[in-house]
C-alpha positions as CSV (number, residue, x, y, z in Angstrom):
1,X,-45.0,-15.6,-3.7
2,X,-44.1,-12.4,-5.1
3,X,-45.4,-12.6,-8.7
4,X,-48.1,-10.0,-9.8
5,X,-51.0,-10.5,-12.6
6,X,-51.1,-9.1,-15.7
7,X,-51.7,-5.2,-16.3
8,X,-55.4,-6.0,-18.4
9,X,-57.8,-9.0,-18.7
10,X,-60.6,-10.1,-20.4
11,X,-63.3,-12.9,-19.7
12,X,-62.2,-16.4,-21.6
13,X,-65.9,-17.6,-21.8
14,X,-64.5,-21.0,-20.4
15,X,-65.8,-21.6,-16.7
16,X,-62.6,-23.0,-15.3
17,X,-60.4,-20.4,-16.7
18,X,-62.3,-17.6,-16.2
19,X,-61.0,-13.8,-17.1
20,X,-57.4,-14.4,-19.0
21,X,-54.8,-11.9,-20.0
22,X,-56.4,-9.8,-22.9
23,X,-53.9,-10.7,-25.4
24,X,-54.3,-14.9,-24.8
25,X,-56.6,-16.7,-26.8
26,X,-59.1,-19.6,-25.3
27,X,-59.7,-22.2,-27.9
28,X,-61.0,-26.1,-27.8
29,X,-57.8,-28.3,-28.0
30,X,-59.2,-29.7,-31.5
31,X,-58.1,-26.3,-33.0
32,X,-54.6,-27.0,-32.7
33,X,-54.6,-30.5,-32.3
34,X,-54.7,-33.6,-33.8
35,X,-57.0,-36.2,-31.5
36,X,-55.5,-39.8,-32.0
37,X,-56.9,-42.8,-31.0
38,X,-55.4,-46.2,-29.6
39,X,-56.0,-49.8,-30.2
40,X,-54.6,-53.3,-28.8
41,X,-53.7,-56.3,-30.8
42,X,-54.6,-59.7,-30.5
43,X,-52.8,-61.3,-27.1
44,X,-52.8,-64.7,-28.9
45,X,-50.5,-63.3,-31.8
46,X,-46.5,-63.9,-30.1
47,X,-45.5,-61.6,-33.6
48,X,-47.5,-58.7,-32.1
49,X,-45.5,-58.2,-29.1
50,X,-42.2,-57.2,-27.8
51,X,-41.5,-55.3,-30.8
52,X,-39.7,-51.6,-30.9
53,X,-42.4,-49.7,-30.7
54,X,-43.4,-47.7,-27.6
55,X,-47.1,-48.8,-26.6
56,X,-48.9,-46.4,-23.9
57,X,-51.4,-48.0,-21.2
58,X,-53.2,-45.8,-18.9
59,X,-50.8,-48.2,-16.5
60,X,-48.0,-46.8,-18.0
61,X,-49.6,-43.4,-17.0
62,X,-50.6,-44.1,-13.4
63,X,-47.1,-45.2,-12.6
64,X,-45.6,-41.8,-14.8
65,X,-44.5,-39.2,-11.9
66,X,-42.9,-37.1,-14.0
67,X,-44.1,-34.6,-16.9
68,X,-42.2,-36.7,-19.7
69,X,-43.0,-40.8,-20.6
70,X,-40.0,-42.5,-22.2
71,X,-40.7,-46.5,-22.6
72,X,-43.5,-48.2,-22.0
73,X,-44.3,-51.7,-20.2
74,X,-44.9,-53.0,-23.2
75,X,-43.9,-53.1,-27.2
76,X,-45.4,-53.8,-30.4
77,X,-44.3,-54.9,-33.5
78,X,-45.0,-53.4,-36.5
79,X,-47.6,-56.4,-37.5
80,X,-49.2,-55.9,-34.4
81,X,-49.6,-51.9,-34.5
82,X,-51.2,-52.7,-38.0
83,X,-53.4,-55.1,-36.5
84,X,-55.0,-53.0,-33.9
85,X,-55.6,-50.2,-35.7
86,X,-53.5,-47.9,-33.5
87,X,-51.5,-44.6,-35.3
88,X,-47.8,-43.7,-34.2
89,X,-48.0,-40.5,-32.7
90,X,-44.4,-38.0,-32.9
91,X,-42.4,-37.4,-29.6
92,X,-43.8,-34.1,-28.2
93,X,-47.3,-35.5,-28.3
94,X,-49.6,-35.4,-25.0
95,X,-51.0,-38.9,-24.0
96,X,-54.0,-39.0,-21.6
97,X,-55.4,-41.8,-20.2
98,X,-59.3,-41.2,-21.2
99,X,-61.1,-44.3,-19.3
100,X,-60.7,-44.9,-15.7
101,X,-59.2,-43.1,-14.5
102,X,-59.7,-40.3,-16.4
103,X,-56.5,-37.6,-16.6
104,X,-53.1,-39.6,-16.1
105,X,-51.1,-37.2,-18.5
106,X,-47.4,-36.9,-19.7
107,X,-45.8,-35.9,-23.0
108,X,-44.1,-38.3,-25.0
109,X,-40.3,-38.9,-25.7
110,X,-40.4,-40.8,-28.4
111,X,-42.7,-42.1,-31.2
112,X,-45.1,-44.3,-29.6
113,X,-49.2,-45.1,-30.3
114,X,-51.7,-46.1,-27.1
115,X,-54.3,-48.7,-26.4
116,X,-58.1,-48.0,-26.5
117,X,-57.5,-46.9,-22.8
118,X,-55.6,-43.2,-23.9
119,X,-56.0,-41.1,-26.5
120,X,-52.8,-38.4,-27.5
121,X,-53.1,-35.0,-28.4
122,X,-50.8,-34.1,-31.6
123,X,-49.8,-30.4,-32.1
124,X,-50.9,-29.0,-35.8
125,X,-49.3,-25.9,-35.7
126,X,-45.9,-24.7,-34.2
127,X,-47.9,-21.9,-32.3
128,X,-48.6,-24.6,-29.8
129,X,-45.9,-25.9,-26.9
130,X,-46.7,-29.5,-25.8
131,X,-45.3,-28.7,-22.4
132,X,-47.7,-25.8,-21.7
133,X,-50.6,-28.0,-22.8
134,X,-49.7,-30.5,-20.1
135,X,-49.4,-28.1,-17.4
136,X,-53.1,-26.6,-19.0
137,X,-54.7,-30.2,-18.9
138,X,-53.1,-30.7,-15.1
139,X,-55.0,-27.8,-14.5
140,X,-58.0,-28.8,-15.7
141,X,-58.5,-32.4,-14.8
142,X,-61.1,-32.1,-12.6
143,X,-63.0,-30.8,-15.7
144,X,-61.4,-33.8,-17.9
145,X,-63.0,-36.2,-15.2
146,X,-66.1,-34.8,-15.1
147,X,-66.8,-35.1,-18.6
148,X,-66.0,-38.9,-18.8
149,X,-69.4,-40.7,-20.0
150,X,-70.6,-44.2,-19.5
151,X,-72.5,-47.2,-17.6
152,X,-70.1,-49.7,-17.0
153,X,-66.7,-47.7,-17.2
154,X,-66.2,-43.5,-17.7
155,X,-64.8,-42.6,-20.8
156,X,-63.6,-39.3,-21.7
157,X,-64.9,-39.8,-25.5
158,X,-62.4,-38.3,-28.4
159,X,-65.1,-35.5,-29.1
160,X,-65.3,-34.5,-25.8
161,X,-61.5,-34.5,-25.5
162,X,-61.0,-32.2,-28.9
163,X,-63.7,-30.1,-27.3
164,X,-61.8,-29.4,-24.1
165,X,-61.1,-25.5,-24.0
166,X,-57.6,-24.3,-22.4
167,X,-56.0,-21.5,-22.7
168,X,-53.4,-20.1,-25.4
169,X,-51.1,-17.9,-24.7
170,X,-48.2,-16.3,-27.6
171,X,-45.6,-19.1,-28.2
172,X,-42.4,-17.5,-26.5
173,X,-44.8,-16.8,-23.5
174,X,-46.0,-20.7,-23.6
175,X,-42.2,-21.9,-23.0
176,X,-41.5,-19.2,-20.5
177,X,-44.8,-20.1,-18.0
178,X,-43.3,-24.1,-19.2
179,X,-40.0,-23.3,-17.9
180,X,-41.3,-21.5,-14.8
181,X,-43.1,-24.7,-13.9
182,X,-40.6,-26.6,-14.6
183,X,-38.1,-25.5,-12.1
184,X,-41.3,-24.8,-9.4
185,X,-42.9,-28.1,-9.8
186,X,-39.4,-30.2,-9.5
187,X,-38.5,-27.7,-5.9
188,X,-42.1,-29.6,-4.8
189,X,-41.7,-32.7,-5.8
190,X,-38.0,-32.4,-4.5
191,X,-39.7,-31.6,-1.1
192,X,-42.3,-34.5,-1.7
193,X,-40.1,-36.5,-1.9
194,X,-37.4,-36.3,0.9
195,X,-41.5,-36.3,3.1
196,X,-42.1,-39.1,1.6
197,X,-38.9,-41.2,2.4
198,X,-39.1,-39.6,6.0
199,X,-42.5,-41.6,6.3
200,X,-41.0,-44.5,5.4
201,X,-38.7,-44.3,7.9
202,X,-41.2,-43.4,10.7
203,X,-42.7,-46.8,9.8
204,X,-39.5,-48.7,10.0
205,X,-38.8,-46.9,13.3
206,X,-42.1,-48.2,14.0
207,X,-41.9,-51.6,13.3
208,X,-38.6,-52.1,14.1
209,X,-39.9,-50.7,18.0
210,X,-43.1,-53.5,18.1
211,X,-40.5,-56.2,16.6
212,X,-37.7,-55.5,19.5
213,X,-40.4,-55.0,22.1
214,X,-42.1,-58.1,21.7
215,X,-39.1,-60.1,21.6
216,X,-37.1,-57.7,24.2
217,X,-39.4,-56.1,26.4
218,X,-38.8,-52.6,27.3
219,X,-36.2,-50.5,26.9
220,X,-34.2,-49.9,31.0
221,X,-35.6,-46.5,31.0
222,X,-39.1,-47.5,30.4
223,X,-38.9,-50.9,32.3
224,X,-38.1,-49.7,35.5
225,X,-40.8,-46.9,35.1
226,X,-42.8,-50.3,35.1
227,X,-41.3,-51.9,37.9
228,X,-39.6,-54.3,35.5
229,X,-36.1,-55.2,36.1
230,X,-34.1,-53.1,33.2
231,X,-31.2,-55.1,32.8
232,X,-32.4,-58.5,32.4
233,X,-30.5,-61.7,31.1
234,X,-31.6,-63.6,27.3
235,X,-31.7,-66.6,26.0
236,X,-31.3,-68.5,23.4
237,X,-34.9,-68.6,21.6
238,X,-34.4,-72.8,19.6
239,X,-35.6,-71.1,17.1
240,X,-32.5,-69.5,14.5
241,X,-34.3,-66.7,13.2
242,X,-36.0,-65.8,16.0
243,X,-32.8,-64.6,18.0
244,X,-32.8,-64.2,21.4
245,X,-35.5,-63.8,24.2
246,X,-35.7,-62.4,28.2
247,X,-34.5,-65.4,30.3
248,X,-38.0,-65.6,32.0
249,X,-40.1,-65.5,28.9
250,X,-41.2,-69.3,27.4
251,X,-41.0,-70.1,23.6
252,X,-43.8,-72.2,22.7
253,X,-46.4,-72.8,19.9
254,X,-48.6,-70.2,19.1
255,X,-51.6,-72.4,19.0
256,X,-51.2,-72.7,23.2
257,X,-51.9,-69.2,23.3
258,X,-54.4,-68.2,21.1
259,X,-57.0,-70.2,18.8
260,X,-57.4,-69.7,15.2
261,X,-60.4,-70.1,13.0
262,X,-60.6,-69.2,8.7
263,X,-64.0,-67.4,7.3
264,X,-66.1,-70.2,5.3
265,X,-66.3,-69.8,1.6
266,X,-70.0,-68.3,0.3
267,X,-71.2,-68.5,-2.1
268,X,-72.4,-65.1,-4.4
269,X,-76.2,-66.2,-4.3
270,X,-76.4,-66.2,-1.2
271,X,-75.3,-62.5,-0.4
272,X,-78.1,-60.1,0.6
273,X,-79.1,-56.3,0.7
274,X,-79.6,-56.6,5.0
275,X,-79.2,-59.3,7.2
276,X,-76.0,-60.5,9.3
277,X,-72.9,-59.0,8.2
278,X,-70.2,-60.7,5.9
279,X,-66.9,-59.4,7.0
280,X,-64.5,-58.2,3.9
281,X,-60.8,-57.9,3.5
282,X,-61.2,-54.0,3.0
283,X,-63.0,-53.7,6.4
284,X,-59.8,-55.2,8.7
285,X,-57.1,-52.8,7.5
286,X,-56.9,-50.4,10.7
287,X,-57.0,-51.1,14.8
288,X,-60.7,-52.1,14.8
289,X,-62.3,-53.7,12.1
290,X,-65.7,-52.1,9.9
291,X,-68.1,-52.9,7.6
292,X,-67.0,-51.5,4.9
293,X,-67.2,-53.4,1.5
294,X,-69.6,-56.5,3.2
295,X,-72.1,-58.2,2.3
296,X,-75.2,-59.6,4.2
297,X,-76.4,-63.1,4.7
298,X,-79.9,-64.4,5.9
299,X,-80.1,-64.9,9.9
300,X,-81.5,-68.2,9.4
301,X,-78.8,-69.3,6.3
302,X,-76.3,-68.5,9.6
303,X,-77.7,-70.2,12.2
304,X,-78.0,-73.1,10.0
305,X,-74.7,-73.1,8.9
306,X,-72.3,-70.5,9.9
307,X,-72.8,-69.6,13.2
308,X,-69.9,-70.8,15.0
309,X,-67.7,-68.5,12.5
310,X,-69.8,-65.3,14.0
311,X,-67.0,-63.1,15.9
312,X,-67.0,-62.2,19.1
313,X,-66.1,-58.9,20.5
314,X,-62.0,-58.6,21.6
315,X,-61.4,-61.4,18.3
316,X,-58.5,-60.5,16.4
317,X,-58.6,-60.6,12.5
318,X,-55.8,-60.7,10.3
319,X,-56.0,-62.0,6.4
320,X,-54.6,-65.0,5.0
321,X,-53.4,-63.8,1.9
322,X,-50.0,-62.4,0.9
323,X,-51.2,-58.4,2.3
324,X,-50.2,-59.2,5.8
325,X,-49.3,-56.3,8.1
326,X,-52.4,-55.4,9.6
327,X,-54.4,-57.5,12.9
328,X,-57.9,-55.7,13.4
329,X,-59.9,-56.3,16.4
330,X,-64.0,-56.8,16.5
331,X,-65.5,-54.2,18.8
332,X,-69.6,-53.5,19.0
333,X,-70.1,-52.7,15.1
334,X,-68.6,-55.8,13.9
335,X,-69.9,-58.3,16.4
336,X,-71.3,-61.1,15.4
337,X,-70.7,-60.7,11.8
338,X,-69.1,-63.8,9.8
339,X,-65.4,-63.5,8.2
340,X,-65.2,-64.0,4.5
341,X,-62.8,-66.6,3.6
342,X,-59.4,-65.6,3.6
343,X,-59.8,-63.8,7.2
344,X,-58.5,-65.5,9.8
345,X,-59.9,-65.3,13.8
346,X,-57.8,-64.9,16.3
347,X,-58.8,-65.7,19.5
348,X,-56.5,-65.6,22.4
349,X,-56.7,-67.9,25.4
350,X,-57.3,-65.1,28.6
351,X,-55.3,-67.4,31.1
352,X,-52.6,-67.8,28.5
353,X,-52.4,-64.3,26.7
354,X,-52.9,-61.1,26.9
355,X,-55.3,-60.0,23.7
356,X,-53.1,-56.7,22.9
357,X,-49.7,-58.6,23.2
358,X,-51.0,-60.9,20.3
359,X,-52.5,-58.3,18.1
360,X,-48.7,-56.3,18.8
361,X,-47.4,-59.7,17.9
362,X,-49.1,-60.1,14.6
363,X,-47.4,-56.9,13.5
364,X,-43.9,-57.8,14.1
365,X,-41.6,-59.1,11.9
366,X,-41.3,-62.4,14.3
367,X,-44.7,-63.6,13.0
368,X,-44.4,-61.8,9.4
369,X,-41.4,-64.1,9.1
370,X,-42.9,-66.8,10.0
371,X,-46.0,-66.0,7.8
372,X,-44.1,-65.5,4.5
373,X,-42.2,-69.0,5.1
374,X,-45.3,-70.8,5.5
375,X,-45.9,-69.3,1.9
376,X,-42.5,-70.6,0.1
377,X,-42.9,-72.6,-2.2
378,X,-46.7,-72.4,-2.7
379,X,-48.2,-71.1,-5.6
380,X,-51.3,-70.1,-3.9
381,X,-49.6,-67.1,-1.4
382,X,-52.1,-68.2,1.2
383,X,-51.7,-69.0,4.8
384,X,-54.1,-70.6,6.9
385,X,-54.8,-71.8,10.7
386,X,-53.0,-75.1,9.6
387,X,-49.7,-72.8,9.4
388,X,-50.7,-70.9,12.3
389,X,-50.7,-73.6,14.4
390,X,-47.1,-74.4,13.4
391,X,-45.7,-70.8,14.5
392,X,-44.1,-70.1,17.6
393,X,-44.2,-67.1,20.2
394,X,-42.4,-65.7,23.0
395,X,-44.6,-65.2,25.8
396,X,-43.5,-62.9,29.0
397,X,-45.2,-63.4,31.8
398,X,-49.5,-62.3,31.7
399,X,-48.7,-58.9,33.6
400,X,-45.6,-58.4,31.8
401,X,-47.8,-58.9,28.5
402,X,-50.3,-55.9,29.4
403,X,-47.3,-54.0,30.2
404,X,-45.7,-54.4,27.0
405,X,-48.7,-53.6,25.1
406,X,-49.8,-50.3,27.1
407,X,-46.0,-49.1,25.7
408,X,-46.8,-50.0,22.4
409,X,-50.0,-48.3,22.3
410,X,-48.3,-44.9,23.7
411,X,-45.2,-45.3,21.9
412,X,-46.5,-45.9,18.5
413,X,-49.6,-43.8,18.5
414,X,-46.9,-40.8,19.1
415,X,-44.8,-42.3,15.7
416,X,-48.5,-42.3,13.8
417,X,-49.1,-38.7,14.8
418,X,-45.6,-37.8,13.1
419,X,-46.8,-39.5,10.3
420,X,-50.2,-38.4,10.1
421,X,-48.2,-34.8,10.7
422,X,-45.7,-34.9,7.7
423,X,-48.8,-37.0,5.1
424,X,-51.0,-33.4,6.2
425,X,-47.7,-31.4,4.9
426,X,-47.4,-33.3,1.7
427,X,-51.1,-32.9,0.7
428,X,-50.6,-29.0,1.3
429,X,-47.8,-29.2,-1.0
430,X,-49.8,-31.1,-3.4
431,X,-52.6,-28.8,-3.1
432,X,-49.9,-25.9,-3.7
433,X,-48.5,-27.4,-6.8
434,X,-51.8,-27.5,-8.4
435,X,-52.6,-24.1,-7.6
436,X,-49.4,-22.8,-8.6
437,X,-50.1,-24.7,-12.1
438,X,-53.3,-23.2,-12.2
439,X,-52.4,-19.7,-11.5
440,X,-49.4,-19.8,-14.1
441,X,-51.6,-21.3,-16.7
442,X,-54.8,-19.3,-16.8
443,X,-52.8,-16.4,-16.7
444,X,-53.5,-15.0,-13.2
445,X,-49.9,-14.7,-12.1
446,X,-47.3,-13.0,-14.7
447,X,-44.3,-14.9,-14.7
448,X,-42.0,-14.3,-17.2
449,X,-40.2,-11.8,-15.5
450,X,-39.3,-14.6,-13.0
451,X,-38.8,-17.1,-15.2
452,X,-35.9,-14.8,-17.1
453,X,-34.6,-13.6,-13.9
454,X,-34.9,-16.6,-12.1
455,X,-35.9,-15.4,-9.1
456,X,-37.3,-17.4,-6.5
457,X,-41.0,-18.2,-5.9
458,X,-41.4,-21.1,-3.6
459,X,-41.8,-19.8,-0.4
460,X,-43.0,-20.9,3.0
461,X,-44.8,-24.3,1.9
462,X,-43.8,-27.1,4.5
């Protein structure tokens, strides 16, 4: 960046701003502001809802990418806006979500009110640019956060929000840093962006490779590396979404292969500070499975009724619910532990299977498919060991199986690391955006020469 400070400063007296040109002003948002509260009507009332005016959620926030919020989820009518309490705020206004989380910002365009979850920030004199003021609170939101207050929820309370301190600049110097942004922020996200979808391709690629490969075997190149014969025949699999199969690999029910065992329901009493270790959804998400988010149950409350659910090293987990997509396996942390309901063992047969074939298998679409049909028509999107035991695999040959999964292991772990590559890329963009915002707000970089030139600024951020 080629964008130098201002010729004189002067200290702000705000920590998070620090010294500021000399001729800006630093001044809590209540001095030009207006801090407006939000409200929600009854849910009960039909006449309340679905009306024509624009009602802000800190939902309606979270999902807000860009600087500007035109329609929300949801509407009221004019009864119901009268029957929470809630005041219509003017397009240009700043809404903030103000309990958790704290600092989901965008400026409004269009009259709207919130609920109790957001507060807006209405200009009271024309000296003040809404657009500036949102770049000045993205600044600051670390500061926003840490001033949220409470015991069962933050909240960034309305005082605390009109005593927020950013920085004022002239008016005509306001728009120009606005407009600098503007065009800055939208070459990052632009970049973000095309990263972002190149992810989501590397996870096709990568999914699309354990689907064929499981079904297929390896490609000729990699085959005869193996020993395997490159060019072999297929076969029709019986089964017509399945497709077809190597001629020497048998279709048959899953339950030969492996068996399959769901996590007892337990009750809340019984959970415990220490003790034997109650496997939760949030610890099988990656390639072994953790701790993380259990609970404990007494040794003796186990062995009296849940010990033949304790897993065993080289068990596969996956969860029963509709967030398939991961298999996790128990290694020498998670031994022993019991599975929650809603986690399913896996336990594959060693004469039949190959454990690393299955936990490949699980991830392919061949047994997503089969997972999500076992779901139509349910209203509980739940699947179970009784559905399990109704899918079908193709199974190569035992050495053929370790094969298969020694390629996947190489061959994916090299499309993670391209992933893991380009996620490290966007987080420096990120962190450049914000400091770019930072810099242009508090006044350390002068750019209004660039934003009437329009010269470049973005440089070498990749």
């Amino acid at each position: 960046m080629h964008v130098k400070p201002y010729s004189r400063y002067k200290r702000s007296g705000v920590e998070w701003l620090g010294d500021v040109p000399e001729h800006w002003d630093a001044l809590p948002l209540k001095r030009r502001h207006r801090v407006v509260n939000g409200g929600t009507p009854s849910s009960g009332e039909e006449n309340y809802w679905d009306g024509e005016i624009n009602w802000i959620t800190p939902e309606d926030l979270g999902k807000n990418e860009t600087k500007r919020i035109g329609s929300s989820r949801r509407t009221l009518s004019l009864d119901g806006l009268q029957n929470c309490g809630a005041q219509l705020v003017p397009r240009d206004s700043i809404v903030l979500s103000t309990r958790a989380p704290i600092g989901h910002i965008a400026v409004t365009d269009r009259e709207s009110c919130t609920n109790q979850g957001c507060r807006a920030l209405v200009p009271t004199t024309r000296r003040t640019l809404a657009d500036f003021v949102y770049y000045s609170l993205v600044a600051s939101r670390p500061v926003l956060q840490a001033s949220g207050k409470g015991t069962t929820f933050m909240e960034l309370a309305a005082g605390a929000l009109g005593a927020h301190a950013v920085p004022f600049p002239p008016a005509d110097e306001q728009r120009a840093i606005a407009h600098f942004l503007d065009r800055e922020t939208v070459k990052l996200d632009t970049l973000v962006e095309k990263k972002r979808a190149l992810i989501e391709k590397l996870k096709e690629k990568r999914t699309t490779l354990i689907s064929r490969t499981v079904t297929r075997g390896l490609p000729p190149d990699a085959a005869r590396a193996a020993g395997l014969n490159p060019n072999p025949k297929l076969k029709l699999s019986g089964v017509e979404w399945y497709g077809d199969v190597l001629d020497d690999w048998a279709v048959k029910p899953l339950k030969r292969g492996v068996r399959f065992l769901e996590g007892p329901g337990i009750m809340a009493a019984d959970f415990l500070d220490e003790g034997v270790p109650l496997l939760r959804i949030a610890g099988i998400g990656g390639r072994t499975a953790t701790l993380e988010g259990c609970n404990y149950l007494s040794s003796d409350l186990v062995k009296e009724r849940w010990s033949h659910f304790r897993v065993r090293r080289g068990d596969l987990l996956i969860s029963g619910s509709a967030s398939t997509g991961f298999c996790s396996e128990v290694d020498e942390v998670t031994e022993g532990a019991v599975p929650y309901t809603g986690i399913i063992i896996i336990r594959p047969r060693p004469q039949e299977v190959e454990k690393d074939f299955i936990r490949w298998f699980c991830l392919s679409d061949q047994f997503l498919t089969q997972a999500n049909l076992a779901r139509t028509g349910s209203t509980i999107q739940h699947f179970g060991p009784s559905h399990l035991s109704r899918m079908v695999i193709a199974l190569p040959p035992l050495t053929e199986q370790r094969v298969i999964a020694h390629y996947l292991d190489r061959e994916t772990a090299k499309i993670d690391r391209m992933v893991e590559k380009v996620e490290a890329a966007i987080e420096r963009l990120r962190e450049y955006r914000v400091s770019l915002i930072t810099a242009a707000v508090t006044g350390k970089i002068d750019v209004r020469g660039e934003t009437r030139d329009n010269k470049p600024v973005l440089t070498s951020v990749s």
